[in-house]
MOPAC internal coordinates of N, CA, C and O (Angstrom, degrees):
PM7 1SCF
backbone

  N    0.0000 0     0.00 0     0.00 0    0    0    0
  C    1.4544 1     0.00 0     0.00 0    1    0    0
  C    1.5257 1   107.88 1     0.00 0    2    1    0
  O    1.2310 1   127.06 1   -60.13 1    3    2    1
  N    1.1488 1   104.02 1   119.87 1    3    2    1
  C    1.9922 1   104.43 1   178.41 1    5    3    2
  C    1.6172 1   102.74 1   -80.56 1    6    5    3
  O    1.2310 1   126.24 1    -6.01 1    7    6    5
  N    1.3170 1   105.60 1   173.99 1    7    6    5
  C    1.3340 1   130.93 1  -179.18 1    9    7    6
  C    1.5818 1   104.20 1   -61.25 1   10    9    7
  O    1.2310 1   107.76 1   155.12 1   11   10    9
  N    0.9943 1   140.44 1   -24.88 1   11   10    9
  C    1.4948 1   117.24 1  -177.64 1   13   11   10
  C    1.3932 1   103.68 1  -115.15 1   14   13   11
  O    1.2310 1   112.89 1  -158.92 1   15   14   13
  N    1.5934 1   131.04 1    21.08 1   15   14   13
  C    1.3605 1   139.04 1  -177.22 1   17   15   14
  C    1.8962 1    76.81 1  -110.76 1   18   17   15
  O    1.2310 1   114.03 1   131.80 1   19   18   17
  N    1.0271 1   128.91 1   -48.20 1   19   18   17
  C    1.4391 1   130.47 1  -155.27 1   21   19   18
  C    1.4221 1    88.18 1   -57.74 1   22   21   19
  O    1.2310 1   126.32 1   102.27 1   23   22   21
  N    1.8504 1   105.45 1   -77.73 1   23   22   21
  C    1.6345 1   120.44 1   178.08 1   25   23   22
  C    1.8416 1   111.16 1   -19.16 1   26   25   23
  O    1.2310 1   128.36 1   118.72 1   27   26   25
  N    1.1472 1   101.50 1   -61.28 1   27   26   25
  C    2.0760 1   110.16 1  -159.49 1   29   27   26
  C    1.8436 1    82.54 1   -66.03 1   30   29   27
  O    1.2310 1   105.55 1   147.81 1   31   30   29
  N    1.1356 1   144.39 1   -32.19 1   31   30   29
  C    1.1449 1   143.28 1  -173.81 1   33   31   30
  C    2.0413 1   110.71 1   -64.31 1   34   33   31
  O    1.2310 1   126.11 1   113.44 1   35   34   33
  N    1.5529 1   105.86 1   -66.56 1   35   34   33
  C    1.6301 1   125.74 1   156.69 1   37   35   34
  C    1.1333 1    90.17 1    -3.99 1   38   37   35
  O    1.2310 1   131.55 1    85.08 1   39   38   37
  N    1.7411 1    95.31 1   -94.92 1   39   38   37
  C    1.2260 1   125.17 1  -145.52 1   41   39   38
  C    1.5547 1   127.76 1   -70.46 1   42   41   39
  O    1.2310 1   127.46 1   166.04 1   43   42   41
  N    1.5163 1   103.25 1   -13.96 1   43   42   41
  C    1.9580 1   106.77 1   176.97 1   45   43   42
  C    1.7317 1    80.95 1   -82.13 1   46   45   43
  O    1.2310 1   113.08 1   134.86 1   47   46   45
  N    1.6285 1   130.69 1   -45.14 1   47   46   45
  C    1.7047 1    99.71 1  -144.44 1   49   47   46
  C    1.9376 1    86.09 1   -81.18 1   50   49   47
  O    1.2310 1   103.40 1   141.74 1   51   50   49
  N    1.3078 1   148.12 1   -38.26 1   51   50   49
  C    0.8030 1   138.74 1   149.60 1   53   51   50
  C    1.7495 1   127.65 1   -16.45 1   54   53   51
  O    1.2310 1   123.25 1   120.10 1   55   54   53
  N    1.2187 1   111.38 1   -59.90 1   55   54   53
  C    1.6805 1   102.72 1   166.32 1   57   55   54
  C    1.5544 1   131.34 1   -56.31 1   58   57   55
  O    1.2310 1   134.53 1   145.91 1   59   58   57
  N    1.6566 1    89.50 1   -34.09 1   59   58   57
  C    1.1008 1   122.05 1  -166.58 1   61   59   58
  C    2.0355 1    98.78 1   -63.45 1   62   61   59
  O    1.2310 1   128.55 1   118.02 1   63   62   61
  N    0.9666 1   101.14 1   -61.98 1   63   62   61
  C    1.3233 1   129.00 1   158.51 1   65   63   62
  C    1.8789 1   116.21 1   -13.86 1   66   65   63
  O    1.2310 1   124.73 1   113.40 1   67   66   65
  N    1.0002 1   108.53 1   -66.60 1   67   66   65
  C    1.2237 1   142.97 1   178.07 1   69   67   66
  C    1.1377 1   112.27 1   -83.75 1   70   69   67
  O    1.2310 1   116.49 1   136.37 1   71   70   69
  N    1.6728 1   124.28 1   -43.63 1   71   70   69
  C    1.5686 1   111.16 1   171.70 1   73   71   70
  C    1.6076 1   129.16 1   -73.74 1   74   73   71
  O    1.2310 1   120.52 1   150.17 1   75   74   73
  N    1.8569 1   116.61 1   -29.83 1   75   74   73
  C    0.8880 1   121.49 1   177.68 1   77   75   74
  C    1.1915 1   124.87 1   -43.97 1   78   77   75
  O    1.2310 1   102.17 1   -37.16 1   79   78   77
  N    1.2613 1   150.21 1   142.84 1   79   78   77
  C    1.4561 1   133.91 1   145.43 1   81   79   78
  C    1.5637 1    98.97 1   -94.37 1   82   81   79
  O    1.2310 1   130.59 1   -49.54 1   83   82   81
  N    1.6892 1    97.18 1   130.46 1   83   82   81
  C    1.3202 1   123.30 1  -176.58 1   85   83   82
  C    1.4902 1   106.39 1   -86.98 1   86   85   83
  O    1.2310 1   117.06 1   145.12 1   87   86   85
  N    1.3154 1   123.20 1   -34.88 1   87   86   85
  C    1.5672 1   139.79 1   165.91 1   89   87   86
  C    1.6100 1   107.13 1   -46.80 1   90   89   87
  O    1.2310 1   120.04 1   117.15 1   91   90   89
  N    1.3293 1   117.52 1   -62.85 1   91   90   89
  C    1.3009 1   134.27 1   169.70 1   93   91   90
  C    1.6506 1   108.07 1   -31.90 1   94   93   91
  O    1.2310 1   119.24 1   107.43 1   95   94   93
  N    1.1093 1   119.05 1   -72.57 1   95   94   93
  C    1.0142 1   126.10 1  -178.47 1   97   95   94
  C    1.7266 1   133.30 1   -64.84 1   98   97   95
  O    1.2310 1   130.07 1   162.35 1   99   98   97
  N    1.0353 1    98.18 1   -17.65 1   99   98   97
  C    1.6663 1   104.18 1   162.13 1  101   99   98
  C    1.5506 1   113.30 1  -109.07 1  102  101   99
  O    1.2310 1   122.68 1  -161.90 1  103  102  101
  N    1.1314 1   112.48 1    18.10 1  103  102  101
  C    1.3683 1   100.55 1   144.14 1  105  103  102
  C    1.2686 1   110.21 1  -144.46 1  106  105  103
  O    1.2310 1   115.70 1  -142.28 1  107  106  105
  N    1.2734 1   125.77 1    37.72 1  107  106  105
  C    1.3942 1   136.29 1   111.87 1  109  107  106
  C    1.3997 1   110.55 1   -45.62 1  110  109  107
  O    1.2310 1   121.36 1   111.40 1  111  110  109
  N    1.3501 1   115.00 1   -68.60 1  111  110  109
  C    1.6087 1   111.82 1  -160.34 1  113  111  110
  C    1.1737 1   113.47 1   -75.34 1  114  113  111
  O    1.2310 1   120.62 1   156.02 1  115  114  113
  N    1.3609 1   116.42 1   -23.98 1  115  114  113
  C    1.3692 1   123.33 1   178.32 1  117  115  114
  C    1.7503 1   112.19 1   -53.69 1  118  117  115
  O    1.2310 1   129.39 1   115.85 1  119  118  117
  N    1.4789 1    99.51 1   -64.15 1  119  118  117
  C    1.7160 1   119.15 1   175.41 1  121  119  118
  C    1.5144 1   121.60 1   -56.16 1  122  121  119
  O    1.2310 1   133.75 1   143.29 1  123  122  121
  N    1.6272 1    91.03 1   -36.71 1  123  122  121
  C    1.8636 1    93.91 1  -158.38 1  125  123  122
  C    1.5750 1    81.56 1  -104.98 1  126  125  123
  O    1.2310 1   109.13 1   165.21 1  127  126  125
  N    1.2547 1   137.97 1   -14.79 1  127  126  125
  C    1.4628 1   121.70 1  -168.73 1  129  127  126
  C    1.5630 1   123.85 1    54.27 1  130  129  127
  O    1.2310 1   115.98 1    41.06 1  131  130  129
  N    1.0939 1   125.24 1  -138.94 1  131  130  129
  C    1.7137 1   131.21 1  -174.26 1  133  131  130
  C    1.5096 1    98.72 1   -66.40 1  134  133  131
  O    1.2310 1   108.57 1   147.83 1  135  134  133
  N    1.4679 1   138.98 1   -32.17 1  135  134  133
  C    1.6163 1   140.64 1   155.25 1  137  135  134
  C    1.5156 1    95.96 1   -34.95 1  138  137  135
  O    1.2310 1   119.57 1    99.81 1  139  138  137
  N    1.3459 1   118.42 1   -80.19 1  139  138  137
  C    1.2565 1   134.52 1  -166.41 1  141  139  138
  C    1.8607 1   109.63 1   -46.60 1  142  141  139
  O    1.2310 1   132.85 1   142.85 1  143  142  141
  N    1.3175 1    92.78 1   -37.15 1  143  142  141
  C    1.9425 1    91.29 1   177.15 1  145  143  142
  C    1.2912 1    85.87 1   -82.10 1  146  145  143
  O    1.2310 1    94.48 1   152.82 1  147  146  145
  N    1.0282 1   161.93 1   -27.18 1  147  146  145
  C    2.1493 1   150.04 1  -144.95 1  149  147  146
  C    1.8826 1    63.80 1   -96.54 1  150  149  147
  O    1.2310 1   125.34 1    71.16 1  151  150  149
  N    1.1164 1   107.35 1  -108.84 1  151  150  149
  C    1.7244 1   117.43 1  -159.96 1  153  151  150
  C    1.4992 1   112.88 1   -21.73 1  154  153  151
  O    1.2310 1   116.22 1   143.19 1  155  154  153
  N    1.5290 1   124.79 1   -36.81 1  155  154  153
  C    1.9227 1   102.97 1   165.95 1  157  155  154
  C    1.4563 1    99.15 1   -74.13 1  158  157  155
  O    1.2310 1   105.98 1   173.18 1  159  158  157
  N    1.4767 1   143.63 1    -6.82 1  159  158  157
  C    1.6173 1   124.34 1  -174.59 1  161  159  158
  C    1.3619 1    87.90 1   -79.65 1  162  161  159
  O    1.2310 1   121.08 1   116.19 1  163  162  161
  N    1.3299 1   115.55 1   -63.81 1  163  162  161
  C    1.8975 1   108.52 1  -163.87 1  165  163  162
  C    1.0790 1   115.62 1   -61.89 1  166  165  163
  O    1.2310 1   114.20 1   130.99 1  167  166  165
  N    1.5288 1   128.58 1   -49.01 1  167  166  165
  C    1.5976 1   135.55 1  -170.80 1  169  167  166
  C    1.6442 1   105.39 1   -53.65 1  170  169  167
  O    1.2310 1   120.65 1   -73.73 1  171  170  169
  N    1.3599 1   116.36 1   106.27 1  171  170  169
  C    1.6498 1   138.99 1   153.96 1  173  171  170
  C    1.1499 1   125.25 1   -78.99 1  174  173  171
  O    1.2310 1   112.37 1   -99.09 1  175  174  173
  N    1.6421 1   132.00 1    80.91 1  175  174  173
  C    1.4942 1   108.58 1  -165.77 1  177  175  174
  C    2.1454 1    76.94 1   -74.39 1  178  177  175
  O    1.2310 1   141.47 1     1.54 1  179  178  177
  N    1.7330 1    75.92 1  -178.46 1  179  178  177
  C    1.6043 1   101.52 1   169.58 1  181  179  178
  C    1.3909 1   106.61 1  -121.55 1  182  181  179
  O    1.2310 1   130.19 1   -37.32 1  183  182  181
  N    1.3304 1    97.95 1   142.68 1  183  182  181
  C    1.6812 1   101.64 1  -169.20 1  185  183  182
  C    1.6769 1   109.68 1   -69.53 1  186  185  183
  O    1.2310 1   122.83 1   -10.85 1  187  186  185
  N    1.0680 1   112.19 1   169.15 1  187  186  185
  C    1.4422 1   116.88 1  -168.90 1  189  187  186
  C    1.8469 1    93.56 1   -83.38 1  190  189  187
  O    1.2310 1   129.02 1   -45.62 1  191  190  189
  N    1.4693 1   100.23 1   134.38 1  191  190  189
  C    1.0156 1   139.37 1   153.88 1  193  191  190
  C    1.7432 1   127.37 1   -11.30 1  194  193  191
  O    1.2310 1   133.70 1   119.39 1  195  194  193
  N    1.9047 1    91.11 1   -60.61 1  195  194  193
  C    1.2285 1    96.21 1   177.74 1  197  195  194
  C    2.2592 1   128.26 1   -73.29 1  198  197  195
  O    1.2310 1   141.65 1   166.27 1  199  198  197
  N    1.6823 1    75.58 1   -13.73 1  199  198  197
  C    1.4452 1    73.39 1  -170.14 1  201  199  198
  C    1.7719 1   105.87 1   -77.09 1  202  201  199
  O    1.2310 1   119.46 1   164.92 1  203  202  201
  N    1.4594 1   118.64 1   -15.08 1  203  202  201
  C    1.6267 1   113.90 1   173.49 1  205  203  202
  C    1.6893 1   109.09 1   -89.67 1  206  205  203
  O    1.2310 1   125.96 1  -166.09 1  207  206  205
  N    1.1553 1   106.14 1    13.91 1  207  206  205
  C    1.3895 1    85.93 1   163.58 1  209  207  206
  C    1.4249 1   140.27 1   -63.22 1  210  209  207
  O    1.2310 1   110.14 1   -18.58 1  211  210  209
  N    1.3509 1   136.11 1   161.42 1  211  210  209
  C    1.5145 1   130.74 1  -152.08 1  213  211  210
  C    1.3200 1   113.47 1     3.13 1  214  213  211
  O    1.2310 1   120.79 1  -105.11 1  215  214  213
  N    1.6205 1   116.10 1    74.89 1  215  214  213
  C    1.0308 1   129.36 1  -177.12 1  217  215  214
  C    1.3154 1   118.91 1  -123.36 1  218  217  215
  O    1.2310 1   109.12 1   -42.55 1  219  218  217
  N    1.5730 1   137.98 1   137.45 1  219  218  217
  C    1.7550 1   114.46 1   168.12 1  221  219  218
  C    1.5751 1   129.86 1   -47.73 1  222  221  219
  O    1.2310 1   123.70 1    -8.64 1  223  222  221
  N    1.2771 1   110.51 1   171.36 1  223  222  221
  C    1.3518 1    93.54 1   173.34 1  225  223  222
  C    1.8419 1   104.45 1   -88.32 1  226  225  223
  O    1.2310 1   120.14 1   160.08 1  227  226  225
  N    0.9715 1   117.34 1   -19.92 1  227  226  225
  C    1.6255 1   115.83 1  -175.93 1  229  227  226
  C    1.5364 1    97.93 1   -55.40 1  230  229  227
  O    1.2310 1   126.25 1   134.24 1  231  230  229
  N    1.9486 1   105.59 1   -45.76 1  231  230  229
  C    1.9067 1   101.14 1  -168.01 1  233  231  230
  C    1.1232 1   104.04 1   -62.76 1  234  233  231
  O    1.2310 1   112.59 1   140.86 1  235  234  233
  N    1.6967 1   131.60 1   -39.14 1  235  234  233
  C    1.0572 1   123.22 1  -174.15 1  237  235  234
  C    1.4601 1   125.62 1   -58.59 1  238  237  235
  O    1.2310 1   125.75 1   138.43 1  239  238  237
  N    1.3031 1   106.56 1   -41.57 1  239  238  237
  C    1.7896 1   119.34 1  -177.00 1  241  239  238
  C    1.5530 1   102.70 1   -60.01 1  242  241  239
  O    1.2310 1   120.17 1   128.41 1  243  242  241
  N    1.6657 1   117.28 1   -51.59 1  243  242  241
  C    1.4987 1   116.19 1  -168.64 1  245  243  242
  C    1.9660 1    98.41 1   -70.80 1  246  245  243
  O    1.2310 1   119.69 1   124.51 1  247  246  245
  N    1.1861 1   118.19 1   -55.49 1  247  246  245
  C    1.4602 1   122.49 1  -171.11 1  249  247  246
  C    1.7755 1   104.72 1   -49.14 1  250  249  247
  O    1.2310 1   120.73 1   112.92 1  251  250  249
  N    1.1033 1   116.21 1   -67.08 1  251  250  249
  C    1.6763 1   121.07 1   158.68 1  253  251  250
  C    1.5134 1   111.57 1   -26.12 1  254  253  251
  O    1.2310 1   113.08 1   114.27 1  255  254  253
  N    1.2428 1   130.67 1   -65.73 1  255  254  253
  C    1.2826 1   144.41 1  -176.67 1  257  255  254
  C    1.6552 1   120.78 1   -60.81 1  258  257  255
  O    1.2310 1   125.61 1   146.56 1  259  258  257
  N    1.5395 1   106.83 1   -33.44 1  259  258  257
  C    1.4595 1   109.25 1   162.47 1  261  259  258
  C    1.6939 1   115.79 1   -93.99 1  262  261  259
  O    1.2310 1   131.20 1   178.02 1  263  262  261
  N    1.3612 1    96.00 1    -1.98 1  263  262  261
  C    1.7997 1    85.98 1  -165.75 1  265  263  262
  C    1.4350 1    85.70 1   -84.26 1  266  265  263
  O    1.2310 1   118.38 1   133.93 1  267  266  265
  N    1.2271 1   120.70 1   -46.07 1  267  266  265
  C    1.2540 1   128.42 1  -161.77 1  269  267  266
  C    1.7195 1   120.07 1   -66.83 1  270  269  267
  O    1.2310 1   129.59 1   153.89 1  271  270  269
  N    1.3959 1    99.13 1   -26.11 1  271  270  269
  C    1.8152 1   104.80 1   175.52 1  273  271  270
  C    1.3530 1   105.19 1   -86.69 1  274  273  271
  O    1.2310 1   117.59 1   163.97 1  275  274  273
  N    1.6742 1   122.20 1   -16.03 1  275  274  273
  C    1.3523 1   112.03 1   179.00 1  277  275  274
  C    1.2189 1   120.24 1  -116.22 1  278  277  275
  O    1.2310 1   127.35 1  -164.45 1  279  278  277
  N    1.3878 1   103.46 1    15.55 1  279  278  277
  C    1.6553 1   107.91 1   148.49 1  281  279  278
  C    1.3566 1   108.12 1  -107.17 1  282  281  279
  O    1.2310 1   106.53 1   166.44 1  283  282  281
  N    1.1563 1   142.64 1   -13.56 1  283  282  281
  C    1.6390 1   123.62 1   164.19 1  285  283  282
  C    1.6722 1   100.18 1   -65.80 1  286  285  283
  O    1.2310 1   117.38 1   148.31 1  287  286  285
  N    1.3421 1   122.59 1   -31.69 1  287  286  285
  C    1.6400 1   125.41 1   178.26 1  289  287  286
  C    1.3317 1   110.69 1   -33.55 1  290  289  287
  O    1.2310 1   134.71 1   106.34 1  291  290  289
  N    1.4619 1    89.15 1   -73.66 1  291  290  289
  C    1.3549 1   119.51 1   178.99 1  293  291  290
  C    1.4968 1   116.98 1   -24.75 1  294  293  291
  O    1.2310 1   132.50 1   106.77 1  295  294  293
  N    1.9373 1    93.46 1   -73.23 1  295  294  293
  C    1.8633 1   111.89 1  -160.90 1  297  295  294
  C    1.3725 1    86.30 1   -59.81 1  298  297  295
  O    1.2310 1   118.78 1   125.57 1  299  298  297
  N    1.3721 1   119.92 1   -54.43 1  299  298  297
  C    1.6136 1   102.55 1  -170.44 1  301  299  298
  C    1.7149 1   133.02 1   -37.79 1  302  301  299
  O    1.2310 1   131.70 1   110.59 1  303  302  301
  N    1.4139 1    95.03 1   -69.41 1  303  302  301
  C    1.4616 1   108.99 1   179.27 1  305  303  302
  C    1.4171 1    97.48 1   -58.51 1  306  305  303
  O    1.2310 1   107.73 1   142.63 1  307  306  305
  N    1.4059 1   140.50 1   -37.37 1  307  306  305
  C    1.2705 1   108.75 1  -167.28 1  309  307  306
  C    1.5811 1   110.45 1   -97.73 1  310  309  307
  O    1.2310 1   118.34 1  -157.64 1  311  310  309
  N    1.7760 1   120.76 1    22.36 1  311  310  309
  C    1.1804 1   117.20 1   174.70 1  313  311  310
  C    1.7595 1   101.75 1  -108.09 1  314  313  311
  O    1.2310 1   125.42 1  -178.67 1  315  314  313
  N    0.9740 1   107.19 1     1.33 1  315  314  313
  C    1.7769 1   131.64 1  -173.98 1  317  315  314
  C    0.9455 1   101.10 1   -96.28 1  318  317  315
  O    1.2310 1   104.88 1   161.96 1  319  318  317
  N    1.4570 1   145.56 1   -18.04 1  319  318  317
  C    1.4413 1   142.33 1  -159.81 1  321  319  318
  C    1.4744 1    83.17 1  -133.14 1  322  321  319
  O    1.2310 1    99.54 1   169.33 1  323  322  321
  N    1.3878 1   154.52 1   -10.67 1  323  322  321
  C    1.4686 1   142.39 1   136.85 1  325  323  322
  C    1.0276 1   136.88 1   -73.38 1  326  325  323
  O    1.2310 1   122.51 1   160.46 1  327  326  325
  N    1.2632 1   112.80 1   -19.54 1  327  326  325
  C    1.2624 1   131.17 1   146.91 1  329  327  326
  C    1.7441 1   132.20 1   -67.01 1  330  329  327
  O    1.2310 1   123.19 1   134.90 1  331  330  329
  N    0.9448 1   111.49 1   -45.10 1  331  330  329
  C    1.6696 1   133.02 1   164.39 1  333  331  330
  C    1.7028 1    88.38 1   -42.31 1  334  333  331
  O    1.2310 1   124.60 1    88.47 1  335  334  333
  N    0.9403 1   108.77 1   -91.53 1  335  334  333
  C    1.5835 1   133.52 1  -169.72 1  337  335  334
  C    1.5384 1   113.05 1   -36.19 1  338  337  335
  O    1.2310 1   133.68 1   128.79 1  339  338  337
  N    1.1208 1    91.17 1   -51.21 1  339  338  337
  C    2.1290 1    96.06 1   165.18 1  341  339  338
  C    1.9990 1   115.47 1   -78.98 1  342  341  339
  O    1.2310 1   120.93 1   170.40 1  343  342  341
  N    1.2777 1   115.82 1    -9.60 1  343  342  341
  C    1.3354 1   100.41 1   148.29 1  345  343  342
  C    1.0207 1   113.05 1  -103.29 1  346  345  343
  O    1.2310 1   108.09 1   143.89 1  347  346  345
  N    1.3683 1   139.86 1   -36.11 1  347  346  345
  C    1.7892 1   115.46 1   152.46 1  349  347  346
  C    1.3352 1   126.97 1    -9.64 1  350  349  347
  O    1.2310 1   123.43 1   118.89 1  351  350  349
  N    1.2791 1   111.04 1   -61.11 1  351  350  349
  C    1.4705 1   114.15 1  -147.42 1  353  351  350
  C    1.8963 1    89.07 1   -90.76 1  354  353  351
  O    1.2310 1   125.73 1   155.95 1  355  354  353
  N    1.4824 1   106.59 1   -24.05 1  355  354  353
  C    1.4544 1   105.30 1   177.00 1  357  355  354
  C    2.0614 1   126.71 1   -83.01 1  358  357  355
  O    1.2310 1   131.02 1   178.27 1  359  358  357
  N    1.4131 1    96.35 1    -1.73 1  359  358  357
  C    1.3062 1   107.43 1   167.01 1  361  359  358
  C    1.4529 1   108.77 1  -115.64 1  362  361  359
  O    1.2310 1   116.84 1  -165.71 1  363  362  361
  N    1.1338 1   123.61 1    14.29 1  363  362  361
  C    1.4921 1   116.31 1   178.89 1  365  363  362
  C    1.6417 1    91.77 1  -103.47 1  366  365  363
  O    1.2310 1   130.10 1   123.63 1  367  366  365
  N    1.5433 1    98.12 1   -56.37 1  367  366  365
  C    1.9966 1    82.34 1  -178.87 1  369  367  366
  C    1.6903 1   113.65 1   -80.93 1  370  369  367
  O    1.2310 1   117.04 1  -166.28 1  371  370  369
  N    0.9967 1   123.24 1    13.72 1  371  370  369
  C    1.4884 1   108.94 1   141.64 1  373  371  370
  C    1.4328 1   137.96 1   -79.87 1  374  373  371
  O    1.2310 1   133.27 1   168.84 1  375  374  373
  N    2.0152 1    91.96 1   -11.16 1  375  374  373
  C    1.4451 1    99.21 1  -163.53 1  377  375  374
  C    1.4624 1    90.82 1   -83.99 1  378  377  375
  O    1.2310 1   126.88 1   143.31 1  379  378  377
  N    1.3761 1   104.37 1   -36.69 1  379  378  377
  C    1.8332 1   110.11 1  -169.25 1  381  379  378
  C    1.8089 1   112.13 1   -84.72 1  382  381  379
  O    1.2310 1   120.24 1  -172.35 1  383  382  381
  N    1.4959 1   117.15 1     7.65 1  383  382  381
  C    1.2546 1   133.54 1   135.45 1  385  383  382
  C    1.7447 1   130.00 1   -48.61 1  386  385  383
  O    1.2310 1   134.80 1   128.15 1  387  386  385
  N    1.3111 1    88.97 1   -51.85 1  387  386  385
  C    1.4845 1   114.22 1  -145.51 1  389  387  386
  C    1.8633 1    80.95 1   -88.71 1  390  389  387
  O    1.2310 1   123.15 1   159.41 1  391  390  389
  N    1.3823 1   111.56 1   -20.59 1  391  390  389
  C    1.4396 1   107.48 1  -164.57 1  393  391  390
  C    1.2166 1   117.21 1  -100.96 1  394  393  391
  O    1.2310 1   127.54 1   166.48 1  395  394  393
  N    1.7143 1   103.10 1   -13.52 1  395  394  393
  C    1.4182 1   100.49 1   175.96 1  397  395  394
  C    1.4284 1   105.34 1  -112.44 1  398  397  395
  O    1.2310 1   116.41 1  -165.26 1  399  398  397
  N    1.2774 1   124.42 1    14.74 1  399  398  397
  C    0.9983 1   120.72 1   163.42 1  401  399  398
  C    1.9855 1   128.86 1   -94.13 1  402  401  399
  O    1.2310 1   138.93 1   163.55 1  403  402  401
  N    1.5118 1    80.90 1   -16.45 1  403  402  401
  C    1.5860 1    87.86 1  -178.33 1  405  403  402
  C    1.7274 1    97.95 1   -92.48 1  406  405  403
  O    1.2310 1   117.89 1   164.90 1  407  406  405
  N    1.6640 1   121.62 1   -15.10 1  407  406  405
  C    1.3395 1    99.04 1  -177.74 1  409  407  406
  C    1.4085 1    95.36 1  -109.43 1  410  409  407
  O    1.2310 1   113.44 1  -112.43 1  411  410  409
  N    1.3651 1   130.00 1    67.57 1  411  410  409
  C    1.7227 1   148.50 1   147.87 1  413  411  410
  C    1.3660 1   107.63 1  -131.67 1  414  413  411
  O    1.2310 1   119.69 1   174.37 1  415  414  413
  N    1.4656 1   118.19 1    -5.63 1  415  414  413
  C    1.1726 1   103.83 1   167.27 1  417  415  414
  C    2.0405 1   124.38 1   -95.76 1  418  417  415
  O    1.2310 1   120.10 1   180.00 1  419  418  417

């Protein structure tokens, strides 16, 4: 890998980084649940435009190619960690269901 295949690499998971909203995505997973993890696997944004300007086409292909695997990273894990958290909170009040119902009996 040469030096400006390395660079377009940096710099897409770096934007990438910065463009995601991590907020977004856990309450995606939170709301949409295992929907919400399917939709961060498929959903590809494309990186903005301005950052390939007067650019090669090689930077573009590698920068595209990392921005794009490290924002599915991203949406994933952070629709997995809204999700996590919404069956947490959904087996705890069943547990405290289940608990006040057995001590009325």
């Amino acid at each position: 890998m040469n030096n400006e295949q390395h660079q377009a690499r940096v710099d897409g998971e770096q934007d990438a980084e910065l463009d995601v909203s991590k907020i977004l995505w856990i309450v995606v997973g939170f709301f949409i649940s295992l929907i919400g993890i399917l939709i961060a696997y498929i959903y590809q944004p494309n990186p903005p435009a301005t950052k390939l300007l007067d650019k090669s086409q090689e930077y573009i292909m590698f920068y595209t190619e990392a921005y794009k695997d490290k924002s599915r990273s991203i949406q994933l894990t952070y629709s997995a960690i809204g999700f996590a958290i919404s069956t947490g909170i959904t087996i705890f009040f069943f547990l405290v269901g289940v608990a006040i119902i057995g001590s009325s009996m």
